[in-house]
N, C-alpha and C positions, 0 to 999 in steps of 0.2 A: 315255144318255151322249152327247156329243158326238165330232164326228170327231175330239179330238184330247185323250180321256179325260175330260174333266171333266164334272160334272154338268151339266146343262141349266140358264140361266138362269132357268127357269121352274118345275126340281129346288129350287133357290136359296130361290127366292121360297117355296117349300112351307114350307119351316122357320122362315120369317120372321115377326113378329109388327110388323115395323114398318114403315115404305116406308125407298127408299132414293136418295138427295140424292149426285147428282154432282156437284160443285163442281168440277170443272175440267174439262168436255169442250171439244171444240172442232170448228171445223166451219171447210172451206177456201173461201176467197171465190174463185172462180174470177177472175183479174184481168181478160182483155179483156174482161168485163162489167161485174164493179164496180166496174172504171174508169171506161166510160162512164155509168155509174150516178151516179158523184161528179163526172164532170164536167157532169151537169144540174140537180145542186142545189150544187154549189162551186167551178164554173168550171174555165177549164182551169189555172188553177196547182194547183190540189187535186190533180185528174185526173193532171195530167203527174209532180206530183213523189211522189205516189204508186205510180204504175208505173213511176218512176225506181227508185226505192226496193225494189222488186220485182226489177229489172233487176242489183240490185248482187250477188245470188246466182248470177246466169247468167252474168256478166260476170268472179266471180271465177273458175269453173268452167271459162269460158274464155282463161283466161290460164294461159300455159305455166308447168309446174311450176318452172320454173328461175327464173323470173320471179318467180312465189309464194315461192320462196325468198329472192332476193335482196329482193324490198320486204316479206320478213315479213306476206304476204296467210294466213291460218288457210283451211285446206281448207276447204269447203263440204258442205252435205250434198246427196249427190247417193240417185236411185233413192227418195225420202222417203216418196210416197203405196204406198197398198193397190192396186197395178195390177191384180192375178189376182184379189183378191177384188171383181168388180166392185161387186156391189151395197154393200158398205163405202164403195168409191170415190165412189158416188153418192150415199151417206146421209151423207159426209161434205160433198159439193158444193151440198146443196139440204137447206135446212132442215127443208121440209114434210116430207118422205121419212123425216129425222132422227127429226120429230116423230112419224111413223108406225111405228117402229120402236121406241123407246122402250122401250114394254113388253115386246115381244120381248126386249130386251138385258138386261129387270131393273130397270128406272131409271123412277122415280115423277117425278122434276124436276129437272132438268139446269140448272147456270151456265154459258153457251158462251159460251169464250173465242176469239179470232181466234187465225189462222195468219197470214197476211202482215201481220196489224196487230200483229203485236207489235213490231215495230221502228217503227213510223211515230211512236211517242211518245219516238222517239230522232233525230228527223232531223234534224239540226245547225242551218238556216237555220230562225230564229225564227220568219218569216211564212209559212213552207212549211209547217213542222209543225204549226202552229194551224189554217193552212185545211186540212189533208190530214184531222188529228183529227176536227175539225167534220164533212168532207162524209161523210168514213167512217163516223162517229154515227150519223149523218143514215140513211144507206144501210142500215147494220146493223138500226137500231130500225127500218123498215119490213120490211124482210125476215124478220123475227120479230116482229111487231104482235099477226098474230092467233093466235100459239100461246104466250103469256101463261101459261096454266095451266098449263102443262108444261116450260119452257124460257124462262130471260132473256140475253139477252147482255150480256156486260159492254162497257162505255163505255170507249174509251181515252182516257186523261188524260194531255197531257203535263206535265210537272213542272221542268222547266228553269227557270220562276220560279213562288212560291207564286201570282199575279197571274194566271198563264196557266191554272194547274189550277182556281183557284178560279172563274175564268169560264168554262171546261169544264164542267165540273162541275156547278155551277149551270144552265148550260145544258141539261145529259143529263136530268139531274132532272126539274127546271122542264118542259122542252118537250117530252123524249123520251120522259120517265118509267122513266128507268133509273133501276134496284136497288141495279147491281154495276157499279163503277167497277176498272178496272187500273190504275195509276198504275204512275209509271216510277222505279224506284231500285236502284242508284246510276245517275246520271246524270252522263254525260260531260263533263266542259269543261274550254276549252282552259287550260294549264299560264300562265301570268300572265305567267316569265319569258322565253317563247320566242316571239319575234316573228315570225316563218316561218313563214305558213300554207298551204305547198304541199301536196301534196294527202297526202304519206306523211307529212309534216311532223303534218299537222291529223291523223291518223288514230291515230299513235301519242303524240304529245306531250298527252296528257290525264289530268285525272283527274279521280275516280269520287268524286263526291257521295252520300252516301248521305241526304240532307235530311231526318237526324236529329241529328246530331253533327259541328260544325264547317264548318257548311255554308256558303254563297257568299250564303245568305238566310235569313230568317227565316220558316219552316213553321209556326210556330204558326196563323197566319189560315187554312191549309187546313185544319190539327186542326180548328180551330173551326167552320170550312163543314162539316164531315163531318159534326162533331153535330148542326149545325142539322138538315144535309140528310138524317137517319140513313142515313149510309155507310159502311161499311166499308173503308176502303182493303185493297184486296187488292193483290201483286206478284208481277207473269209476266217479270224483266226478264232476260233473258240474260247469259250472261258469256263466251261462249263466244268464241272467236279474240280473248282478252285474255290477258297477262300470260303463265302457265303453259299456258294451251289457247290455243296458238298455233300447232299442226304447220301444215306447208306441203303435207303428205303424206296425214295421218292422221284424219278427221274423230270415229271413235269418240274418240281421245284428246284432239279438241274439247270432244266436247261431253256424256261420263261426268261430272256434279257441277259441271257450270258454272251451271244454276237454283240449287244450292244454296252455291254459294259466291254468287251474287250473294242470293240471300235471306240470308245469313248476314251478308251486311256491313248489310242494310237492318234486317234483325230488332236486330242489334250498335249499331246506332246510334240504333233507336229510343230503346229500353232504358238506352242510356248517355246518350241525351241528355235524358232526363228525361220525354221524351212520354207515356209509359204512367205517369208521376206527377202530370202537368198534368191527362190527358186521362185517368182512368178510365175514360171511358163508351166509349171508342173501344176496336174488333176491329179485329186486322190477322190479311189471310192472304198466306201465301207459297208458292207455287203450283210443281208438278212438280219439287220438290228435294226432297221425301219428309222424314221427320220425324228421323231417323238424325242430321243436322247440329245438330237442336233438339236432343235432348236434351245430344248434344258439348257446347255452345254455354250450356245451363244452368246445366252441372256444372263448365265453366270459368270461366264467371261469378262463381258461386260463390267455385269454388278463386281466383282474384284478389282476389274480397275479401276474404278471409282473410287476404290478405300485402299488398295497398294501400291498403284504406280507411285514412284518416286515421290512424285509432290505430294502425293494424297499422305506418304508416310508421315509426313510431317505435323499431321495431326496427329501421329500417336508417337512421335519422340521423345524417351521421357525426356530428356534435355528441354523440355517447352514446357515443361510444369511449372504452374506458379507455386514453390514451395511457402514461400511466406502466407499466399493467400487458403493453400492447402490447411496451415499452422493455425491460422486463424479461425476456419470453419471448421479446424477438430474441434477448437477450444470451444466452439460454441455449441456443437451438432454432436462431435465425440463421446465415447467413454473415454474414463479413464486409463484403461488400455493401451486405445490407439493414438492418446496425447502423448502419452509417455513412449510409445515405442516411435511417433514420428519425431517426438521431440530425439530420441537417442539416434536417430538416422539422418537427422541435421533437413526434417523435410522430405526425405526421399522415400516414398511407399516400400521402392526396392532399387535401394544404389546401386547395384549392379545390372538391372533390366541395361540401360544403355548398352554395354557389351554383350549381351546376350544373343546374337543376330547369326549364330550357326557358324560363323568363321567366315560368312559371306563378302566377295571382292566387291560385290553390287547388290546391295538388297530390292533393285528392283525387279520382281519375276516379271517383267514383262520388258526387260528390256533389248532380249533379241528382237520382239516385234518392233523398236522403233515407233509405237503409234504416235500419231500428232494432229489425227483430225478424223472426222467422222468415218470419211472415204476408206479409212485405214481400214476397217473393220469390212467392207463390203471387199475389199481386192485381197486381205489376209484368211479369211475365214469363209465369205457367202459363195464368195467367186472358186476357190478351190479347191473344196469341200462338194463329194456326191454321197449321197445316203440313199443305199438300197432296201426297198418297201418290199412286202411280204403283199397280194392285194385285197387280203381281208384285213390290213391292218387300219382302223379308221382313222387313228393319228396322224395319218399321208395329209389329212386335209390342212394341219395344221402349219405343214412346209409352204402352201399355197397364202394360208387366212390374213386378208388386210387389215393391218394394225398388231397382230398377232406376235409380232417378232419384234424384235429392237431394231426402228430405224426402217419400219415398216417391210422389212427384207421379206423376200421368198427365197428359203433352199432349196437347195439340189436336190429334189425327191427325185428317186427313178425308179423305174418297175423293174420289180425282179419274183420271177413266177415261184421259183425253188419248186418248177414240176421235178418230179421223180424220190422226194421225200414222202415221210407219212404225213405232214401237215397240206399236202395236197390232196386231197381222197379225189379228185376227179379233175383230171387236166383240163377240162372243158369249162370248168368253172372258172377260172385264172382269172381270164380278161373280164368278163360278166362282175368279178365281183367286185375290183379294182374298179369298172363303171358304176358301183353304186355310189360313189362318192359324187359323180357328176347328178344320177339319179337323183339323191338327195339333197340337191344341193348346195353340199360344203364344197365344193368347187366348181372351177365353169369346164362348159368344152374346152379353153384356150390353154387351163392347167392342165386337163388331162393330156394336152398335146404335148406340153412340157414333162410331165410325170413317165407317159410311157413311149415318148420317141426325143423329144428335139433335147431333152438334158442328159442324154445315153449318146448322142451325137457330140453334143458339147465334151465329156468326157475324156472320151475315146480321140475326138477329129480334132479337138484344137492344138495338142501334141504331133500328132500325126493326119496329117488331111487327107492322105491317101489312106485311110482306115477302113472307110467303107467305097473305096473303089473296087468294082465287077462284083458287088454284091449287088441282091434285092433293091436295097434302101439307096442306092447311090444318091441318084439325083436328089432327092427329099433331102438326104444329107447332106449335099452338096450349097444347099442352097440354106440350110440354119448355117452352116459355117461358113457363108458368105455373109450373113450380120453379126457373125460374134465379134466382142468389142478385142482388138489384137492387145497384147501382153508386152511390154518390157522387156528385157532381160536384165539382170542384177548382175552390178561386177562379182556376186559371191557365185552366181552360175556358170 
């Protein structure tokens, strides 16, 4: 047993018949290096305005809380890395060290996502964020070149226009040889009607693109690069000091569900925008908001279209009022009042509700998805949808629990360690604790095989099936993507 009860990662692995696929670790780019790093292959605007961009967590940290109050600045996280646990602190700083550890920790083959890149596929000025992306790329894919077989990092894409992702991207691919792309949603921009871009002005007068539904552009040309390119669009975007997680004081109340509400409006809008109807071939994952918001998010989907699709509108038409028999049961049930005011509206509660429908060419929100029968719901939503688990999260069990979901479904739970944050105090604990759900039995052996290997394979290998060739996990992989059920393609791909 380990110092802090649980079994030994290595206890773990005894009972195991399969390997096991991290899809969301992460590792900290130390910045006065990998700055100077990006400024010798992207110059100094890359350099500078990426350790600007570093600089805006110190900066708010140090600004007095009175101050944080009055311009609505969201607390910061402070004390974040594994200090006491050195050698954690190091295997989080150096990849090689990462790479050597590995099977100590449990873990066959790791996606590593950045810590300070996760904001840079948000940084407001268009030419900053493209060179920042690129020199970052650049930096990232050599720093992980020769440990290939056991660990890829993901490529930050930014997304502010389909044009900029799709040259990213093509990019990582092509020259870098990346896998695993991050892409950024919702993305911010400025409000149309508010001409005042000072600096509290630009920070808070935005809004949040989810570049599925309603968006500022048309995404379908990166759908379509993703298939060419087999990628999976995966999202790490934050939401934290937005909207509701906005203390001035409190950073847990930042940042408790802020990955998962920003995944919940990207997942929301795929779905409604029709993508996963266009694009069957295409996997999306949604990284450290845990599966808990998916299944919410299913079953409310669901329950809406039972009261909005098209037909269902028609229960609430006012055009389908019986106004005569309305007239009647005022005269009987009524005041005074509301005889006299339905009698002055000839029957109508509100003559005008009828036109009231937003200017809509189709009031059906659901009619990019096309549904028409149950299936629809398994090949739109259970099949292309991945939701990445934290593994002390205990809501994983609820992606597995039968009868749990509508239509008896299991999601796409998948393991994702997020070693190298502070919500890991000890990288050795990861898979141990992730096994307490088989422990206690809210799931079996058979989901955990799905939870931390065979639905990180599906992800990744059924875009691309050469994903995990000359890695670790080949064969194993090689053989879930020999039953996975083959995809369509749509004349809109």
């Amino acid at each position: 047993m380990s110092a802090t009860g649980h079994p030994t990662p290595a206890q773990i692995r005894s009972r195991l018949t399969h390997p096991v696929i991290d899809a969301d670790g992460h590792w900290l780019e130390y910045g006065p290096v990998f700055g100077e790093q990006m400024r010798k292959v992207g110059g100094d605007r890359a350099a500078d305005a990426f350790l600007a961009a570093l600089r805006t967590t110190r900066d708010s940290l140090m600004t007095p809380l009175d101050e944080r109050r009055r311009r609505r600045i969201g607390q910061e996280a402070f004390w974040s890395r594994a200090e006491r646990n050195t050698r954690d602190r190091a295997t989080g700083m150096f990849p090689r060290f990462l790479y050597e550890r590995l099977e100590e920790l449990g873990i066959d083959f790791a996606a590593i996502y950045p810590t300070a890149g996760l904001r840079i596929p948000r940084i407001a000025d268009d030419d900053d964020r493209r060179d920042v992306c690129r020199a970052f790329n650049i930096v990232t894919a050599e720093y992980f070149r020769d440990l290939g077989d056991r660990m890829t990092p993901a490529a930050a894409i930014p997304t502010h226009t389909p044009d900029e992702a799709i040259e990213e991207l093509e990019f990582c691919v092509r020259q870098l040889g990346s896998k695993v792309a991050m892409f950024t949603s919702p993305v911010p921009r400025p409000v149309p009607s508010i001409s005042s871009r000072e600096e509290d002005v630009a920070r808070l007068a935005v809004w949040y693109d989810a570049i599925g539904l309603d968006s500022a552009y048309d995404y379908d040309p990166l759908w379509t690069a993703c298939v060419e390119l087999g990628i999976a669009p995966t999202f790490h975007t934050g939401a934290s000091r937005q909207g509701l997680r906005n203390s001035a004081v409190n950073f847990t109340y930042n940042h408790i569900g802020h990955f998962a509400a920003s995944g919940h409006a990207a997942c929301k809008a795929l779905f409604l925008g029709g993508v996963t109807r266009r694009f069957p071939q295409l996997r999306f994952g949604f990284l450290e908001g845990g599966v808990g918001w998916g299944c919410m998010l299913f079953g409310d989907l669901i329950g809406h279209w039972d009261k909005r699709n098209r037909k269902a509108l028609e229960h609430t038409d006012p055009r389908t009022l019986d106004r005569a028999l309305l007239q009647e049961l005022g005269q009987k049930y009524g005041y005074e009042e509301h005889i006299a005011a339905l009698r002055a509206r000839d029957g109508w509660p509100d003559p005008e509700a009828v036109n009231l429908t937003g200017g809509l060419p189709d009031l059906d929100d659901y009619s990019a998805c096309q549904i028409t029968q149950k299936q629809d719901w398994q090949d739109l939503f259970v099949t292309p949808f991945f939701f990445g688990c934290e593994a002390d999260d205990r809501a994983n069990a609820w992606a597995f629990k039968r009868g749990a979901n509508p239509f008896n479904a299991r999601l796409n739970a998948i393991f994702g360690s997020d070693i190298g944050h502070f919500d890991v105090p000890d990288m050795m604990d990861v898979l141990p604790e992730a096994y307490e759900l088989v422990d206690d039995g809210l799931i079996t052996p058979e989901d955990f095989r799905d939870f931390t290997f065979a639905n990180a394979v599906r992800l990744w290998g059924v875009q691309n099936p050469r994903f995990f060739e000359g890695t670790a996990v080949a064969r194993a992989a090689a053989s879930v993507l020999a039953d996975a059920r083959p995809v369509t393609a749509s004349a809109g791909a």
